[in-house]
C-alpha positions in Angstrom: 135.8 130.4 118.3 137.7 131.2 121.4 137.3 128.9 124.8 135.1 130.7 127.3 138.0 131.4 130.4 135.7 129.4 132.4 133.2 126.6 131.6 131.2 124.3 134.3 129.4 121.4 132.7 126.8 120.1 135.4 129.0 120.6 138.1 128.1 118.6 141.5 129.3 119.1 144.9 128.0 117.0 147.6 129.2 117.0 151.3 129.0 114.0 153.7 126.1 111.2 153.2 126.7 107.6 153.4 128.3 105.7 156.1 128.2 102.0 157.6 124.2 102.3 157.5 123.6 104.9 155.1 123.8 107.7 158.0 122.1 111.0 157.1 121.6 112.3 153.2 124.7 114.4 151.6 124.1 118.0 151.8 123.9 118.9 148.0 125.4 122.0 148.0 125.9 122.2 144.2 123.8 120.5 142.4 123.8 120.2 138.5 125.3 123.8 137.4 126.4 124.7 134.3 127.9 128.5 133.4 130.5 130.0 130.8 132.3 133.0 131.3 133.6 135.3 128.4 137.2 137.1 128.8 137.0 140.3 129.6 133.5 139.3 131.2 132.0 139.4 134.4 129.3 137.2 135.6 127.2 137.9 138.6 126.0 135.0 140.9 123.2 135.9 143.3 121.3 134.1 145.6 120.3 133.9 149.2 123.1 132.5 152.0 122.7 128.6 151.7 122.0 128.6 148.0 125.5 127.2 146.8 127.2 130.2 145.4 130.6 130.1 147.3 131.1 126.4 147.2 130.8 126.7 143.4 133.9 129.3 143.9 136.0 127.0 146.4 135.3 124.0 144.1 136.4 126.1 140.9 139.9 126.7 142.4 141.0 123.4 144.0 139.8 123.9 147.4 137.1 121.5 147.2 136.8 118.1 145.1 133.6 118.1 142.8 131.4 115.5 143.1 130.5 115.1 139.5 130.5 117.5 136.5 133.5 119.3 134.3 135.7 122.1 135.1 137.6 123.7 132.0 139.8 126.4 131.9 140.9 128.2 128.8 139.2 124.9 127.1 141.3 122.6 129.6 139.6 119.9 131.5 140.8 120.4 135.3 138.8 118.0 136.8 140.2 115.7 138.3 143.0 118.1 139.2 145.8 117.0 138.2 149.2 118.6 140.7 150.6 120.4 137.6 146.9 121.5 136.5 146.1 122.6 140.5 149.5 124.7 140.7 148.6 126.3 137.0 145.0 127.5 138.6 146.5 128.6 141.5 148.6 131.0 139.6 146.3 131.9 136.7 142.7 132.1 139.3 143.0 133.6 142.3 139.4 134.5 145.0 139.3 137.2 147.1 136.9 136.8 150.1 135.0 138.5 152.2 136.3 139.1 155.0 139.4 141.3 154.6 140.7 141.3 158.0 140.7 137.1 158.3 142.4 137.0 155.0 145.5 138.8 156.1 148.5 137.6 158.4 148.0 140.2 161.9 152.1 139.5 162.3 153.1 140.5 158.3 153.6 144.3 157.3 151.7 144.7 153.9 154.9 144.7 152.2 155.7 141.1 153.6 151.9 139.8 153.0 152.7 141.4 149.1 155.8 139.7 148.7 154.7 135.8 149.5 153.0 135.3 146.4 155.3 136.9 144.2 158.2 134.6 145.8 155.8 131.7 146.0 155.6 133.0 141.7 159.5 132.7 141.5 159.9 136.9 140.8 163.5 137.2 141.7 164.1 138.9 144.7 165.8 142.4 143.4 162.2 142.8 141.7 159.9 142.3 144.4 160.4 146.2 146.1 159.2 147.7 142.8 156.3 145.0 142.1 155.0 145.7 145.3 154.9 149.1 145.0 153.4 149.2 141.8 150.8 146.8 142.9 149.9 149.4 146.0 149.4 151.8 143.3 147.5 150.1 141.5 144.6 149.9 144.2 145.5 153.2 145.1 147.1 153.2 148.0 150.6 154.6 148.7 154.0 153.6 149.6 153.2 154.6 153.5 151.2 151.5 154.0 154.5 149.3 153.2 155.2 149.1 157.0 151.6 149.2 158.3 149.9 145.8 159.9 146.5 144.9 159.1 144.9 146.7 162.4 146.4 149.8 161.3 144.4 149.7 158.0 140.5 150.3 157.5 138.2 148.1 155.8 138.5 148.9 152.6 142.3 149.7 152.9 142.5 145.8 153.7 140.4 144.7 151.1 142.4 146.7 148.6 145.6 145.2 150.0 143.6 141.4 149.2 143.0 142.5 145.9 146.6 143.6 144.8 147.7 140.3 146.1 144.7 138.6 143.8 146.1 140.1 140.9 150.0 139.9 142.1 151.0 136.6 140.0 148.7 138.6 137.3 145.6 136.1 137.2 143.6 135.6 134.1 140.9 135.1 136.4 139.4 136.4 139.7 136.8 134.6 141.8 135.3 137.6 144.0 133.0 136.0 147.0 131.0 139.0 148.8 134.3 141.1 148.1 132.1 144.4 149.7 129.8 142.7 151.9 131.6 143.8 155.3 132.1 147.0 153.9 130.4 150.5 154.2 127.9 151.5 151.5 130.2 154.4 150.5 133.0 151.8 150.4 131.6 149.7 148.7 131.2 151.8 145.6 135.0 152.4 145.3 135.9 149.3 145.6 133.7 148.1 142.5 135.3 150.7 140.7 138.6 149.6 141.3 137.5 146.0 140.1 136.1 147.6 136.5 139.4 149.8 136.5 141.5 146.8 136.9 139.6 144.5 135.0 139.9 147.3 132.1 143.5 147.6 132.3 144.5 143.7 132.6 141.5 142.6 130.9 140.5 140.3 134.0 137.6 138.0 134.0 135.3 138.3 137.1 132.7 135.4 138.6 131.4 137.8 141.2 129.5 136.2 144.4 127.2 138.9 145.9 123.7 138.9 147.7 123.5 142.2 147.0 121.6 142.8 143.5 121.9 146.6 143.3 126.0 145.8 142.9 125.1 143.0 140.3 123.0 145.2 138.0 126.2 148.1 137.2 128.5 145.3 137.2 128.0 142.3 135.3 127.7 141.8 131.9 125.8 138.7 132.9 123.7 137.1 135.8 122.9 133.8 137.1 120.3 133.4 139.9 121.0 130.2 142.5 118.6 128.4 144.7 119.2 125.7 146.6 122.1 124.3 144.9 120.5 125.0 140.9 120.7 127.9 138.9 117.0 129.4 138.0 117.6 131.9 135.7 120.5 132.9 134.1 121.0 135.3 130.8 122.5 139.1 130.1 122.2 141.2 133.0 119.9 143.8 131.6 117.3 141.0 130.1 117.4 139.6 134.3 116.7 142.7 135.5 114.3 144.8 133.2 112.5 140.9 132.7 112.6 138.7 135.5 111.3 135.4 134.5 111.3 133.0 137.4 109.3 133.4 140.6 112.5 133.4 142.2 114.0 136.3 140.4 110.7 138.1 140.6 110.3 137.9 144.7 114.3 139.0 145.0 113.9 142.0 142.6 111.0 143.0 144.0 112.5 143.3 147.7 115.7 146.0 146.0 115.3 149.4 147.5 114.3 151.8 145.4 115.3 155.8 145.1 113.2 157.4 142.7 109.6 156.4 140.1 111.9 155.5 137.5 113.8 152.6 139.3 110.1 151.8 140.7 108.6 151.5 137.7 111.3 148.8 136.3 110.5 146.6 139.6 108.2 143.3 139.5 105.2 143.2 141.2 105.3 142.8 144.9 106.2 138.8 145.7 108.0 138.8 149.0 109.2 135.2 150.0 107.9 132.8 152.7 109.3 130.6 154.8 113.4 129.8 154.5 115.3 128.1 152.6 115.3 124.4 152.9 118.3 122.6 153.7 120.3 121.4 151.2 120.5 117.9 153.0 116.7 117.4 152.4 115.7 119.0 149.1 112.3 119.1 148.3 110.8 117.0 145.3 110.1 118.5 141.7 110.7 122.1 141.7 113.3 123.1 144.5 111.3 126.7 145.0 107.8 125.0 144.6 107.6 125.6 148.8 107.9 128.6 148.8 106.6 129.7 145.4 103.5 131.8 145.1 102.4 130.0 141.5 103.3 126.8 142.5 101.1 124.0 142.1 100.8 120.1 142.6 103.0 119.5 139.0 105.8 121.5 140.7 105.8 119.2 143.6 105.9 115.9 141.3 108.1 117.4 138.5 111.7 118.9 138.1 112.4 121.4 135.6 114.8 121.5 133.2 116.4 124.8 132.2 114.5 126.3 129.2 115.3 129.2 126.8 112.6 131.8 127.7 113.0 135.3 125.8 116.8 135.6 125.6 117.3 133.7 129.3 117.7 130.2 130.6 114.6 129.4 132.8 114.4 126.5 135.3 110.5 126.7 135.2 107.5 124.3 134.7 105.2 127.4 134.2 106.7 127.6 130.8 106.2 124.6 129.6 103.0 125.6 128.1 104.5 128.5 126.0 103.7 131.3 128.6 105.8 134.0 128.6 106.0 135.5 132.4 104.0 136.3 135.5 102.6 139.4 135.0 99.5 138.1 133.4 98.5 135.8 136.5 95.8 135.7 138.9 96.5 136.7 142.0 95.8 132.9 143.6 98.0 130.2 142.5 97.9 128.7 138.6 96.9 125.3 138.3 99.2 123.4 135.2 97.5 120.4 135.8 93.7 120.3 135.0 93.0 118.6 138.5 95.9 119.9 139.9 96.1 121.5 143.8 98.4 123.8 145.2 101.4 121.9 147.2 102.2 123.9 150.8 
């Protein structure tokens, strides 16, 4: 069988904590997450801001230290990160971010900001002029833009430019954090459709950061929902959409806008969210969501979850631990899994 291009085993990132007498809690940004990806495949990580998704990205490619947990790439344990294994991922997984202005030198034409990586890859310099314009073409843009500085560029124009110098040292891998999220909706749209062009004609593999889940639904082959440093609910894309399991899942499917009774129809049930998210530096006990859930119950306060295989998904639930299979079924007020069991607020 062939190695996922990326597997995280019960990866852990924690920031701060400790000192000379103890000092506050480490914020738990990731907390326990565990993911494959495919090649060729794309998985979607959603989640409000706060929830972990781009620290799992920055710790993936070097930037950040992980706490606990296993990295592997291409069946490779990178973690620790060894020089040589850091200067290998650095080559083979590249990120592209969401800002596309802050991500480009003001002072460098696009031809200079092109040709650092592919000097910094050791492409001799006769070869650079043509690799740069083919990778111009490649996101569609022309040989005009060669001379242009960022502020002559749009927003999209930039982030096209980001993305051909992603895929410049020709990455097996691309970590994409909110790659459209400062961009117009119209924008947007084109630049997803250069990501499945691209990842169609190199056969890339995408972990794709996004708070937006109408992107996620037409783009990922699989999706992973994150709260508070945990994944909730992960499985095929489809099977997360058309069958939210977890509360979580439900209450951020059921706030997507909608344009027509067929889109409607697929939503869950009204379950709009209260309250915000707590910090990661004081997570609550049991069940992470259990605050703000509306099922949740006195056993989600005392008891953490473990993920669970509910109808084709993984489920971080305690609601299916007595072999029910979803929320559309419930009472309107709060279920009790506990025969004397209150409702924790």
């Amino acid at each position: 069988m062939t190695a996922p291009v990326l597997a995280v085993e019960d990866l852990e990132k924690h920031f701060g904590g400790g000192g000379w007498f103890g000092g506050e809690p480490p914020v738990r940004a990731v907390d326990g997450v565990s993911f494959e990806i495919g090649r060729g495949e794309t998985l979607g990580l959603i989640g409000e801001s706060g929830s972990g998704k781009s620290t799992i990205a920055k710790t993936v490619i070097g930037i950040h230290e992980p706490t606990g947990g296993r990295i592997r790439f291409q069946g490779e344990d990178v973690t620790p990160q060894t020089r040589k294994q850091l200067r290998r991922l650095r080559s083979e997984v590249q990120m592209v971010f969401q800002d596309p202005t802050s991500c480009l030198n003001p002072r460098r034409t696009i031809r200079k900001s092109l040709s650092v990586p592919l000097q910094a890859a050791d492409v001799p310099k006769g070869q650079r002029a043509n690799r740069v314009s083919e990778l111009l073409d490649r996101v569609g843009l022309n040989d005009e833009y060669l001379a242009k500085y960022p502020h002559e560029l749009s927003g999209g124009q930039k982030q096209r430019v980001n993305i051909a110098r992603a895929i410049a040292v020709e990455p097996t891998l691309l970590l994409l954090d909110e790659p459209t999220s400062a961009l117009d909706v119209s924008v947007q749209a084109k630049i997803i459709g250069l990501l499945e062009d691209l990842q169609d004609e190199l056969g890339l593999t995408y972990l794709f950061i996004t708070h937006d889940l109408s992107l996620v639904r037409n783009f990922a082959d699989e999706t992973a929902v994150m709260y508070l440093g945990e994944i909730q609910e992960r499985g095929p894309t489809d099977r997360i959409f058309e069958r939210p399991s977890h509360p979580y899942t439900r209450a951020l499917l059921s706030a997507i806008p909608v344009t027509d009774d067929a889109e409607e129809a697929y939503k869950p049930r009204q379950e709009p969210l209260e309250g915000e998210i707590p910090s990661p530096r004081d997570v609550p006990s049991g069940c992470r969501f259990h605050p703000r859930c509306p099922h949740a119950t006195e056993q989600c306060a005392q008891h953490h979850p473990e993920p669970r295989e509910v109808d084709g998904a993984s489920v971080r639930c305690l609601a299916y631990d007595d072999g029910t299979s979803g929320f559309d079924d419930l009472p309107s007020e709060p279920r009790r899994l506990a025969s004397d069991g209150g409702v924790d607020r």
